[in-house]
N, C-alpha and C positions, 0 to 999 in steps of 0.2 A: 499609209502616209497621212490620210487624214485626220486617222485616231490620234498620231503623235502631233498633228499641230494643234486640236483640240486642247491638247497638256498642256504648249508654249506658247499662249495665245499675247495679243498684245492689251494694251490697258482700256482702250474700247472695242467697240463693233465697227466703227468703221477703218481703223487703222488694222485691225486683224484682215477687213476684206479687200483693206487694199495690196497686202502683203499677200494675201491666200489668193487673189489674181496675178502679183506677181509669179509666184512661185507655178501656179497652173500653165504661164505663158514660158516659162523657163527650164520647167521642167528639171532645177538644181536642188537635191533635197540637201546636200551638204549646205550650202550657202544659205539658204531659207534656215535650216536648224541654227546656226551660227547667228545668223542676225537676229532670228526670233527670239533666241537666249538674251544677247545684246541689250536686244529692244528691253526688252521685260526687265534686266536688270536697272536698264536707264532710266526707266519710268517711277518701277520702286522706290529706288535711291531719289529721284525727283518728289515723288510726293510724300514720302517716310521718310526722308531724310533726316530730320529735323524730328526730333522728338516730343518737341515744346508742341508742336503744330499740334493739340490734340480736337481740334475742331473740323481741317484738312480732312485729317485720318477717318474722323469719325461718318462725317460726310461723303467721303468719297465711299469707303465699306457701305452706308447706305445703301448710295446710289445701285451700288452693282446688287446687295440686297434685296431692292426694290425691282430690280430689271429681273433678278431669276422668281418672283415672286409674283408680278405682273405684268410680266412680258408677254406680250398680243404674239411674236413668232417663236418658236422655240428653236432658232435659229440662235436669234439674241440672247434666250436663255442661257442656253448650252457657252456661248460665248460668256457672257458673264461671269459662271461657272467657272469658267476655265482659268478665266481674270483674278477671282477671287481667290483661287487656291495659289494662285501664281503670288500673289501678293502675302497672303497668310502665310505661306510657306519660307519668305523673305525676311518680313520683318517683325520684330517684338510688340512695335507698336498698332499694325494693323492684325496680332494675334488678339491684343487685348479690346481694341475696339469691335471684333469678330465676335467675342464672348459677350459683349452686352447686349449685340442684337441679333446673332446668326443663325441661332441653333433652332428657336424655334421656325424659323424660317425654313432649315436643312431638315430638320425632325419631319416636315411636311411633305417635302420633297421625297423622303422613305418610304413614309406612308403612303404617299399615292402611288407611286412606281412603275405608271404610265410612260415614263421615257428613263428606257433603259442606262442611255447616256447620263443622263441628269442624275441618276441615282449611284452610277461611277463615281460621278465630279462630286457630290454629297460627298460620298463615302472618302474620297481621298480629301476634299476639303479638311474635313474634322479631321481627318487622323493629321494633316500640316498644323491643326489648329491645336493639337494634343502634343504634338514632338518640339523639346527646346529646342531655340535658333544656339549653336554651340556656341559663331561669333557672337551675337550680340549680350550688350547688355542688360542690368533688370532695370528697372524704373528707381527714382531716387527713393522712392516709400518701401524698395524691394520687395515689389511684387513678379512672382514670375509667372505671366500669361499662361505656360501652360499646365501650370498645378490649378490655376483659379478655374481654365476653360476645363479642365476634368471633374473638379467639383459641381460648374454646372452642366454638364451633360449628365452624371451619374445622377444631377439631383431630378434632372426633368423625370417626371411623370413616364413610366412603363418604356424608358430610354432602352435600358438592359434589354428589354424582352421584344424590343421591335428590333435591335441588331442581330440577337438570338433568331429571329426568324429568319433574317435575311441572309442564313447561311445554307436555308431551302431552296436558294432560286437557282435558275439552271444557271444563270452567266458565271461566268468562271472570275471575272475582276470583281464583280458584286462579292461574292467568294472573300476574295483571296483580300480586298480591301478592308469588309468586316471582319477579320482577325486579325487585322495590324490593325484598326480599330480597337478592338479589345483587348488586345496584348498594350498600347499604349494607356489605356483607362487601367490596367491592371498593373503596368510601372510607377502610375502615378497616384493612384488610387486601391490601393489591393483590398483594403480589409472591405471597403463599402462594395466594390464589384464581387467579392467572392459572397457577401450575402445577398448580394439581388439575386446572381443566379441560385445560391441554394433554394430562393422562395421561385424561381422559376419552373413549373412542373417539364420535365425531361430538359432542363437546359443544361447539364451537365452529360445527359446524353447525346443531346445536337452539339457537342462539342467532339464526344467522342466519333462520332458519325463521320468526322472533315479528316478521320487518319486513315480512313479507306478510300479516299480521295483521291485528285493526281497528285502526283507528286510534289507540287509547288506549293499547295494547299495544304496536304500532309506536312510537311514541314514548318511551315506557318502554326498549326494547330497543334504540334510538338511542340512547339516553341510554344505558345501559350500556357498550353498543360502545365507545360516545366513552370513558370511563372504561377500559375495560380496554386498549385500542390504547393509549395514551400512552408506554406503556415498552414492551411485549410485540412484541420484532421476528417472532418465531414466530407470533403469534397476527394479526400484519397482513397476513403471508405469505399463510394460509391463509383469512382473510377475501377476500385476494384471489383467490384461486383458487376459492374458492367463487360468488363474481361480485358480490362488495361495491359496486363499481366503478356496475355498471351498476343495480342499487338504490338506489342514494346520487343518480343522476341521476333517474332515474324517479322519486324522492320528492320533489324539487327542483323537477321541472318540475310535481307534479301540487297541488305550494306554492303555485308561482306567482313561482319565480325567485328573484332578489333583492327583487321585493315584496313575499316572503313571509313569515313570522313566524320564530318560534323554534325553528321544525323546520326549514327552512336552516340557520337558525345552529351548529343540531346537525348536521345534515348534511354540510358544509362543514369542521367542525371533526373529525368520521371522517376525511374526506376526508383531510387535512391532517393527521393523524396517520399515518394511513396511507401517506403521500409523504414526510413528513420524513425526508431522510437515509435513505433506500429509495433506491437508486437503480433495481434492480431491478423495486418494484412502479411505478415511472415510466414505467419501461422499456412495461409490461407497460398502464401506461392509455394510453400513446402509440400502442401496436401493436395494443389492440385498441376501446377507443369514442372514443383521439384527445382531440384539444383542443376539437373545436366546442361541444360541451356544454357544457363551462367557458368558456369565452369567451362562448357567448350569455348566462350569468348578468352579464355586463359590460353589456351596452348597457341603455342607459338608454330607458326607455318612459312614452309620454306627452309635454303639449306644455311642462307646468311642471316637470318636473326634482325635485317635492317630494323633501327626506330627512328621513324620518322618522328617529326613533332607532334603529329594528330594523334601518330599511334601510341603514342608517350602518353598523350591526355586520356585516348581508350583504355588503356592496363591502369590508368588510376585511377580512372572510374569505374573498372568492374571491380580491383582491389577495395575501394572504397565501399562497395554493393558486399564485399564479404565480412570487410571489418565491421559493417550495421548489422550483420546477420550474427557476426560472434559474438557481439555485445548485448544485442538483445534490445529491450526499452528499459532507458534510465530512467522514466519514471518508478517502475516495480522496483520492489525488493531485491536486489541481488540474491539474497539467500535463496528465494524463492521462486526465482526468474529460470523455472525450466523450461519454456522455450530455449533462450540459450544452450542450454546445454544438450536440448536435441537438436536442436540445427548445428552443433559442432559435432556432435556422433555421428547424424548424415553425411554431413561435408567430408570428413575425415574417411567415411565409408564410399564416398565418390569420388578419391583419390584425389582431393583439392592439395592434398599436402605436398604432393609430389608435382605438380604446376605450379606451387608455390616456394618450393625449393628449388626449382629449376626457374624462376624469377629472380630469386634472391641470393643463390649460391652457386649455382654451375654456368648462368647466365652472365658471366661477368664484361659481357660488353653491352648490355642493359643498362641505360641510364641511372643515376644512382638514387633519383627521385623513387624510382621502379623499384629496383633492389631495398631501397628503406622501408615503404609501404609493406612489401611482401615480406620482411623480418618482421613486423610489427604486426601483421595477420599471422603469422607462426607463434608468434608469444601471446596473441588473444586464445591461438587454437587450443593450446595446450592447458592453459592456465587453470588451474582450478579439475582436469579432466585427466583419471585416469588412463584412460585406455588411450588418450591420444597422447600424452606423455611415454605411454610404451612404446605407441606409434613411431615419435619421432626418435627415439633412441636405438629402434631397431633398424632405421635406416639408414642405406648406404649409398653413396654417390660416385659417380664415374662409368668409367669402364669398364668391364666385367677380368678384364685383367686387372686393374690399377682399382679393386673398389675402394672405399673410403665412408668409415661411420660420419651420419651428417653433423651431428656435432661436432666431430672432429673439423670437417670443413669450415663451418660455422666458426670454432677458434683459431681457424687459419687468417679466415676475412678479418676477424677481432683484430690479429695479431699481424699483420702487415699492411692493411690499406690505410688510406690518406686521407678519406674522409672521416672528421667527424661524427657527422651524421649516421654515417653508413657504421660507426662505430657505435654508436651509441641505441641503433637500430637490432645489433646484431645482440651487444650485450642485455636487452629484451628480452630475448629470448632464452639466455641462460637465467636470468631472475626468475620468468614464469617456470622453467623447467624446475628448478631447485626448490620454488616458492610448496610450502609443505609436502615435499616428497621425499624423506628421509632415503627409501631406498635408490633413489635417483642420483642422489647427494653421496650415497655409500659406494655407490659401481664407480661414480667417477673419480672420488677416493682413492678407490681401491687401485687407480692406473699411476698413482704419484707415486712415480720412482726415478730415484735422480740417476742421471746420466753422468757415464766418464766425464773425466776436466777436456777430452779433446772434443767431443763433441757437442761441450755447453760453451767453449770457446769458439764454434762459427758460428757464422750468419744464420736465421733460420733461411732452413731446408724446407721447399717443396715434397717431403719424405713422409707419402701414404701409411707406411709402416710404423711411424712411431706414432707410440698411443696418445691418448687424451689428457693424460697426467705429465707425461715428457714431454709434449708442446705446450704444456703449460709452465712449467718447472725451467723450461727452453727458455720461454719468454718472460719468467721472472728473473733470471739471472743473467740476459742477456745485457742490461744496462751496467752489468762489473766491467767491462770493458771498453764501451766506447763514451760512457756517462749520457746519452740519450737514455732519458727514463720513461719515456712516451708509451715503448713495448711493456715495460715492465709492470706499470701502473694501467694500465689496461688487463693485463695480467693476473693482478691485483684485485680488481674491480670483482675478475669472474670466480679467483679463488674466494671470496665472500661471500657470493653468490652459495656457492659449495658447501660451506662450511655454517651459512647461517642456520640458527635456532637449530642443533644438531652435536651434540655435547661430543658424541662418536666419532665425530668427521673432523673435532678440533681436536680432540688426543691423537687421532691419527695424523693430520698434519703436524703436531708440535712434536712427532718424533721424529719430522723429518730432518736429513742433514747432510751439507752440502759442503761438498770439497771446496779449499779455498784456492785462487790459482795459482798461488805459493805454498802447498801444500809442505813442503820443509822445513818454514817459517810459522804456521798455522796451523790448527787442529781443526777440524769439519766442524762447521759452524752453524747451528740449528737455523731453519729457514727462520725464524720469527723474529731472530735477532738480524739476520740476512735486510730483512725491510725497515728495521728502526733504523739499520745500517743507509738505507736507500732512500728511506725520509731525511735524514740529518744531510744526505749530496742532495736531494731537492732543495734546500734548504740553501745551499753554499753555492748552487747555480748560478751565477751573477755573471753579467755582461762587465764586458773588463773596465768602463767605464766605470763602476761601482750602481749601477741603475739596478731598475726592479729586474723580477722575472718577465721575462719572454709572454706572452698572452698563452702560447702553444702549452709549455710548462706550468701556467700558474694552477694550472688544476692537479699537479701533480702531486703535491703534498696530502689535497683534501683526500683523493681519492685511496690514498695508503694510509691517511689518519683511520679511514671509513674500514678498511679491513682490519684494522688493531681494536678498533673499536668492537666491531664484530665477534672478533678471535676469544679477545677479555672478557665477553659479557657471560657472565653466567659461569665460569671455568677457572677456579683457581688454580690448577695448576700451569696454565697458560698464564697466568699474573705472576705465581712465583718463577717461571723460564723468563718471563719478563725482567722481574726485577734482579735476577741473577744475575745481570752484569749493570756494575754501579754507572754508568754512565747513560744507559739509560734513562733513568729518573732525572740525570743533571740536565740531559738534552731535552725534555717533557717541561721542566720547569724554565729554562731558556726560552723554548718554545711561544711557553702560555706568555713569558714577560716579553715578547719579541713586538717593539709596536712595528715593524715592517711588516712582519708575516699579514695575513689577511688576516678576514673576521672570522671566519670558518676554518680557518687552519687553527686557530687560536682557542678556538671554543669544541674543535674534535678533541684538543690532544690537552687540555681541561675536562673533556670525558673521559678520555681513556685514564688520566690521573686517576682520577674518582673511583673509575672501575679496581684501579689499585687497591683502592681503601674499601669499595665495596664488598669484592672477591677474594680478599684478602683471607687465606690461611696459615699464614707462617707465624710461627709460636715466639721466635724473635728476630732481633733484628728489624728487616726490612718489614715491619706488621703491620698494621693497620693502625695503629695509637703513633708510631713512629712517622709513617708518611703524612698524617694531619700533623704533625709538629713540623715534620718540613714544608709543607703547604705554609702554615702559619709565618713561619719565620723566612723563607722566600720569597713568597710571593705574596703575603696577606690573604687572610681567606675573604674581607669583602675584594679585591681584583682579582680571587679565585674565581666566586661566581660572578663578579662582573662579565667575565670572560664567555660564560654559560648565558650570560640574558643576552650578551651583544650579539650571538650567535643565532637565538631562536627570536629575537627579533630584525635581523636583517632578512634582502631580501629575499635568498633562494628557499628559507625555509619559512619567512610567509606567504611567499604565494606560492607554496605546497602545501600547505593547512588542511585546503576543500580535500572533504573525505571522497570526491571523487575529481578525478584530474578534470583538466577545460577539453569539451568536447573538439574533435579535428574539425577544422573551417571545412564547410563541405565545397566540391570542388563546382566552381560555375563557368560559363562563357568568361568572365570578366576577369575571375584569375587561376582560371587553367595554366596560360602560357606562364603565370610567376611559378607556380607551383610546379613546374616539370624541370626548370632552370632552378635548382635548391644548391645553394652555396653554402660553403662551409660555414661554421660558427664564428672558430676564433678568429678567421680571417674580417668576417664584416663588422663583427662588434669586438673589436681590440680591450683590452683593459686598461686604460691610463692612469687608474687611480691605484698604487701599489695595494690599499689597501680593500679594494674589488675584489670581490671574486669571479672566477672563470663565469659566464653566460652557460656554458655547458652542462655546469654542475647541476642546475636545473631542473634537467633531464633527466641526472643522477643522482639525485636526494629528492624522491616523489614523501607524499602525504605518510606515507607509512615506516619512512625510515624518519623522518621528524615528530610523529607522534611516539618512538622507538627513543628518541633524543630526550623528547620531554619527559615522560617517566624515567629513563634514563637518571636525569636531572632530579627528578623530584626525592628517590630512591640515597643518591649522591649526599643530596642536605640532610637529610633525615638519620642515616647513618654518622655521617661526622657531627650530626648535633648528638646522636646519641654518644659517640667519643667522650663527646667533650662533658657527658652529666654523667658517665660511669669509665672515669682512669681508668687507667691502669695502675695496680697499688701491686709494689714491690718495697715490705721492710727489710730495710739494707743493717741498719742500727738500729740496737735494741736503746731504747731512750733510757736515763739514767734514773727517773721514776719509777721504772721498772724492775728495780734492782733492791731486791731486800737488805735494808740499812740494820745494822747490829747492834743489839739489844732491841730489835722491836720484835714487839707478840706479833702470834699470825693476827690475831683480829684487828690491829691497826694496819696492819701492810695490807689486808684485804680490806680496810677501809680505804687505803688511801690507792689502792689500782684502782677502787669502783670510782673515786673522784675524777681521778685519771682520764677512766675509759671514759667516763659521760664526759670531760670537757673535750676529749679527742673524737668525740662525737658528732657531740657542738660544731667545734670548727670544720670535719669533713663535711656536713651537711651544709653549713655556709657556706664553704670550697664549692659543693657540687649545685649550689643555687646561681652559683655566680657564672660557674662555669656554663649550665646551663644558658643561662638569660645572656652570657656572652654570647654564646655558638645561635642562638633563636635569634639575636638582633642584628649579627652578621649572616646566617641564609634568609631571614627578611630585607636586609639591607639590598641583597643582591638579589631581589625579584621577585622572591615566594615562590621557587622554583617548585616547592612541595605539592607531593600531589593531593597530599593532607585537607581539608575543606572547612575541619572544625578549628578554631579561633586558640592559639596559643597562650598561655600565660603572659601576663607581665614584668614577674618578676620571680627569682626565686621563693620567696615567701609565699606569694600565689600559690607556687607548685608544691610546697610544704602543707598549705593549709587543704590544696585538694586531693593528696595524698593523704593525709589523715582523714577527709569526711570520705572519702573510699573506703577506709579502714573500718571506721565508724558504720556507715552501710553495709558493709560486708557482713559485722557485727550483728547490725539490728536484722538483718535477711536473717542471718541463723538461729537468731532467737524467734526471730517470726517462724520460722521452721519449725522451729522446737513446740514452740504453743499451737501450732496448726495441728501437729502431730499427738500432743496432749489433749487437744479439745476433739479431736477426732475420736483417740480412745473413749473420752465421757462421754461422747456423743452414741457409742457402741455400748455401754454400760446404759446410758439410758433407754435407749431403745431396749435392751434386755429386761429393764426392771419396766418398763412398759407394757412387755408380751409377757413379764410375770401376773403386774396387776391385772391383765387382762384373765389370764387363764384363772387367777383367784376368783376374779366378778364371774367366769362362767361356771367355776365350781356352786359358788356362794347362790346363781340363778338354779345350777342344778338339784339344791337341796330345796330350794321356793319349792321347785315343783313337786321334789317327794312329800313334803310338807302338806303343800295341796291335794296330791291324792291321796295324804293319808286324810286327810279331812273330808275326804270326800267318801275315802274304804268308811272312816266313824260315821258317818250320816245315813249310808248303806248299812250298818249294823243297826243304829239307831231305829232304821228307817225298818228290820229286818224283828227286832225288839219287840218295837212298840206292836207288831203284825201277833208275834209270840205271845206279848202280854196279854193281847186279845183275846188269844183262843188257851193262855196256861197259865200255872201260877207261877212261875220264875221270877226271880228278883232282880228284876230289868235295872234297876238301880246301880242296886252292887254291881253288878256286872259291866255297866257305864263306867261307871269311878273309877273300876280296875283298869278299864282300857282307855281312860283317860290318863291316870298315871302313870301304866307303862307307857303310851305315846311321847308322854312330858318329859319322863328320863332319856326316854332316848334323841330326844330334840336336844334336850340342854347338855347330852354326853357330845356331840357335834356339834351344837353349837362353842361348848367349849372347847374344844380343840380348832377351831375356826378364828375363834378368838386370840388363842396362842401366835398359830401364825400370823394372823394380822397383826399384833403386837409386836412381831419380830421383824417382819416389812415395812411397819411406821417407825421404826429404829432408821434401819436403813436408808429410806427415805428424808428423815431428817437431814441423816449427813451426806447424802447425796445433793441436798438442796443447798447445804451450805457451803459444799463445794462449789456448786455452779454461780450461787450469790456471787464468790470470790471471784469467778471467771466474768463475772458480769454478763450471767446467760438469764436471760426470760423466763424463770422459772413457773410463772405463772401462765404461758404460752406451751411451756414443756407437756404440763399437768390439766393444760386444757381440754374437760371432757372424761377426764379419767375416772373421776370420784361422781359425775351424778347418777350413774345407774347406781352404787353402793348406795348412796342416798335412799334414794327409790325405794330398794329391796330392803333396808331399815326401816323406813318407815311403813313399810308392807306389815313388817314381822311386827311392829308396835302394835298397828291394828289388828294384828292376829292375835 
């Protein structure tokens, strides 16, 4: 009783002691609490009343300042204290007069920590001094007291690091007050509080320290965690490595799961902080406490399934905890991003799929916030992964009497329930499934087979037994009878799904063929004509008023434009089943001229036109030269593509552009409760503008079916431009120039066709410039849908004149050819007559040397002689002369033949040099080096 009058004290010390003797003599704690509130508001409102009073305010906060700062009893202290929070906590104006002189005052009061009490009253002071008053107002300069008083406490000097300590002391209010302390500095202040503490040594560890706490503490300190993790990539790191992880489970389990309250939901929500776009700390719950903890928060306990509201927020924030684990980090590469794609082979190997189908499909008294979430974690699971796409095809749901393939179920919920949402969740899952799995696309194919006229004539059936293909076929042809086209076009949606990018899976559907329910009257009518049939009753739906479409129905055109679209692209012979019945084209062009229809109804069935003229193989008739002349003269080709820009400029396909979708708001205390109450689409955002499109479609033309449009488009211009600069020529009549006139020679009548043909030239080419620069000025007029980048002609002439310097280029390259090719041979020629002259100059050195040692054998004779003449009488002479003349003839018999050849090399060489002159080659570069050793060894043999 003490403690609590300390909290409600009155505005001095002597009126608190006169009240704290009443109540000691009366012994009434009701009445004392009742008055002391009273009082304290009375006094308030008495000296803050008044805003203007900022000298009051200021003076009065002093005073009690000054009493807990030099008060002689701590009696008065503690009362002051008391005072002071009573009033900060009140008013806006004693918040701000508190901030110009309080803190260092309160900061002292920490520090010393001498009176246990006084460090209480501190600590709740500030945190009154940090929390907006909701009633009041800001000041007229709008300032609000308690962003300003957060900025100066975070700026005072080692503020952070003395609250940080203060979470060592044994009192449990010390405690519990410094983290609504810091949790209020961290509402108001986040980015500067999360860096004090990073520069704090273990202060992100004496944080974690207060979750093994009591439990009032622990929770408080959850609650903080959750607050500060949101942005702080550093501070989630280190939570992790201090063992966040396996604390976060332990306080979950000791909850009681997802049955548990609002400490899950904080828990959960760490968690999920913690893993968002981390891939590392992913990395790091995968390898060391794994998925099974998170997964057992999935399964449902108990024999009624109740969901409460909490437990509604718990299943969306574990589902939330799985969708961050499938996606991986958006920062990374997709391509690249294998974590992803092993935290989906674990999960799927921990049997998540099956707690997750049993959320979203056999749980059908699950909220539908619940059930949407967990469709949209089955289409991340699959997406992109083989083996969990087998996964979920293999499986079957129910009863082991009544089982049922889950996709099958999956296009049950498609195909009857009411929600939007829940519809648009489920069809998720068939895009990822079909999204490049050919054979995935091919099984479910393979089940389209149409059903008698008596049983496509009822209601659907709850009927386990019919397959994937007959509840589909079901629910396409279910709108011939009652003109609700809601099932059909849902239907629709998934048959695209099936059939996209998959050339096999659209010849197989375009043989299919469907009794009509006048079959006396009609012959089996191919499905594809079956939906132009069901687009043209979307179209004539009108309230009898003559008003727009229904909000419910306005999406019902786009999304069966979106399957035609699909069906056409790539497939001509799904273009000529098309245009085999002429009405079709009439209602396409109706269509594109309809100004009621939407902007996106208008601009799909302006694509599928296109795809007419692009896929186009029919040899006559309905061709491709013939549907651009009905464009032209219907509709105009600039309001053709007007149609095309209006579409990929409006809104559902630019804010689909971003190559990756807007991240899911993550889920918080603040809007848990919106996000478990999820109401339908069409019903909250109605379309009043006829010419709106549905809010839903949104959902259903993401980033890759508009980047799918654009090319599309670019593809569309570029063909009808090439139409229109290469006709179609059909001579019908032989022209009368052509006809050989009597008595003329052939050489005049072959003069006068060659005049003929060149002025019939002449003007086709003028024809085809104009025609040209037509078709270029209307697909520019209407957007530049091209996906083309390089800059188009002007004008016909332009296109003549770069068509011939083409010509001319192509020209000059092949003569450039041709001489590279020629000067490459002379270049094989001269190097040959260069290892000729070579091997010549080594012959020509080899005879130098017989030369020399014959000069050298005569000197050894000489030398051999003159020895002989010494000691004989031989006629040294004669015998010199002789071997000097025989040497001489046999020098000049090789020298002359040496000469011959050379004589017949310098031939050669002449005309080799004047071939290269003509080439404009270097002749004097060629021959460099060649001729100074022959020099040399010439002028040797002179001197010899």
């Amino acid at each position: 009783m003490e403690e609590s009058i300390c909290i409600v004290s009155g505005p001095s010390c002597q009126l608190w002691i006169e009240r704290y003797c009443f109540v000691r003599v009366c012994f009434n704690v009701f009445i004392l609490e009742n008055e002391l509130v009273l009082h304290v508001q009375g006094v308030v409102g008495l000296v803050f009343g008044n805003d203007n009073s900022t000298s009051n305010e200021d003076s009065y906060i002093e005073r009690l300042l000054n009493c807990i700062s030099n008060g002689k009893l701590a009696e008065d202290r503690r009362n002051a204290m008391a005072e002071l929070q009573s009033v900060v906590a009140e008013s806006n104006a004693a918040q701000l007069a508190f901030g110009e002189m309080g803190f260092p005052i309160l900061l002292g009061v920490l520090r010393e920590r001498d009176d246990v009490e006084m460090v209480r009253g501190a600590l709740e002071t500030l945190v009154s001094a940090l929390t907006p008053i909701s009633h009041a107002q800001l000041y007229t300069n709008g300032v609000q007291p308690a962003l300003m008083n957060t900025d100066l406490l975070s700026s005072e000097g080692q503020s952070i690091s003395l609250l940080l300590s203060l979470l060592g002391e044994d009192d449990f209010y010390i405690r519990y007050y410094t983290l609504q302390l810091l949790t209020a500095l961290l509402i108001n202040s986040p980015i500067r509080l999360q860096e004090a503490i990073l520069t704090i040594p273990r202060g992100v560890t004496q944080l974690m320290d207060m979750l093994i706490d009591r439990e009032v503490i622990r929770n408080e300190a959850l609650l903080l965690l959750t607050y500060l993790t949101r942005e702080a990539e550093e501070i989630q790191k280190i939570l992790v490595f201090e063992g966040a992880f396996e604390k976060i489970f332990s306080i979950i389990k000791e909850e009681g799961g997802s049955e548990g309250g609002v400490v899950v939901q904080d828990c959960l929500e760490l968690l999920n902080n913690l893993l968002r776009n981390n891939s590392s700390n992913q990395v790091l719950l995968r390898e060391t406490i794994g998925f099974d903890s998170l997964i057992s928060i999935l399964k449902l306990r108990g024999t009624t399934y109740s969901f409460t509201q909490q437990k509604t927020i718990n299943l969306l924030s574990v589902l939330e905890t799985i969708s961050l684990l499938l996606n991986g980090d958006k920062k990374t590469d997709p391509a690249s991003n294998t974590n992803k794609l092993t935290n989906k082979t674990i999960l799927v190997q921990r049997k998540v799929l099956d707690h997750l189908l049993m959320l979203g499909v056999e749980s059908q008294w699950a909220p539908i916030s619940v059930r949407c979430l967990a469709f949209q974690c089955i289409g991340d699971l699959i997406s992109g992964h083989r083996q969990n796409l087998d996964a979920l095809a293999s499986k079957s749901l129910g009863d082991e009497s009544e089982l049922e393939p889950a996709l099958n179920s999956i296009l049950r919920i498609i195909l009857r329930t009411s929600s939007m949402q829940e519809f648009i969740a489920a069809d998720y899952v068939f895009k990822s499934f079909c999204e490049k799995n050919s054979d995935g696309q091919k099984m479910l194919v393979s089940t389209l087979i149409p059903q008698p006229i008596l049983i496509a004539n009822d209601r659907f059936e709850e009927d386990v037994n019919m397959s994937f293909g007959s509840m589909l076929l079901h629910g396409l042809v279910m709108s011939e009878h009652d003109g609700d086209l809601e099932i059909s076009s849902r239907a629709a949606s998934i048959l695209s799904h099936v059939m996209k990018d998959n050339i096999q899976c659209k010849e197989k559907v375009l043989q299919i063929k469907l009794d009509s329910s006048m079959p006396s009257l009609e012959s089996p009518e191919p499905l594809l004509h079956r939906m132009v049939k069901y687009l043209a009753l979307a179209s004539s739906k009108k309230v009898k008023d003559g008003k727009s479409n229904t909000p419910r129905s306005s999406y019902f055109q786009p999304i069966i434009l979106k399957l035609l679209v699909t069906w056409l692209y790539d497939c001509p012979n799904a273009v000529q089943s098309f245009l085999d019945s002429h009405p079709h084209l009439t209602y396409l062009i109706e269509l594109i001229s309809d100004s009621e229809s939407t902007v996106c109804a208008r601009g799909l069935a302006a694509a599928v036109l296109g795809e007419c003229v692009l896929y186009n193989k029919i040899e006559s008739g309905k061709d491709a030269f013939a549907i651009v002349d009905t464009i032209s003269q219907k509709i105009g080709l600039t309001s053709y593509f007007l149609r095309l820009d209006e579409m990929q400029k409006s809104f559902l396909f630019s804010s689909a552009k971003l190559t990756h979708p807007q991240p899911r708001k993550p889920l918080t205390r603040s809007n848990a409760n919106s996000m478990t109450e999820m109401e339908d689409i069409d019903e909250n955002e109605p379309t009043d503008n006829r010419n709106d499109d549905h809010p839903m479609l949104a959902s259903m033309f993401d980033s890759q079916f508009v980047n799918f449009i654009k090319n599309l488009d670019g593809g569309i211009r570029d063909r009808i431009v090439e139409i229109y600069s290469r006709p179609k020529s059909n001579v019908s009549v032989v022209p009368a120039e052509l006809e050989h006139k009597k008595d003329e020679n052939d050489k005049d009548y072959i003069q006068r066709l060659k005049l003929f043909v060149e002025k019939q030239c002449s003007e086709i080419q003028d024809l085809l410039n104009r025609n040209a620069t037509l078709a270029e000025d209307l697909a520019n007029a209407g957007g530049g849908g091209s996906t083309q980048t390089e800059p188009r002609p002007n004008n016909g002439s332009e296109r003549v004149q770069i068509e011939t310097l083409k010509r001319d280029l192509q020209e000059a390259s092949q003569r450039l050819e041709m001489l590279k090719t020629e000067n490459t041979n002379i270049q094989k020629e001269v190097v040959s007559y260069k290892n000729l002259a070579e091997k010549l100059e080594t012959d020509l050195k080899s005879l130098s040397d017989s030369y020399n040692s014959l000069e050298h054998a005569n000197y050894s004779l000489e030398t051999e002689v003159i020895a002989l003449k010494s000691g004989g009488g031989l006629d040294i002479e004669k015998i010199k002369a002789e071997a000097r003349e025989e040497a001489q003839k046999e020098s000049e018999g090789e020298l002359g033949d040496l000469l011959v050849c050379l004589g017949q090399e310098q031939s050669k060489v002449e005309k080799l040099s004047a071939k290269l002159m003509e080439l404009g080659e270097d002749l004097d570069g060629l021959l460099e080096g060649i001729g100074e050793d022959d020099t040399g060894l010439l002028e040797e043999d002179d001197d010899d």
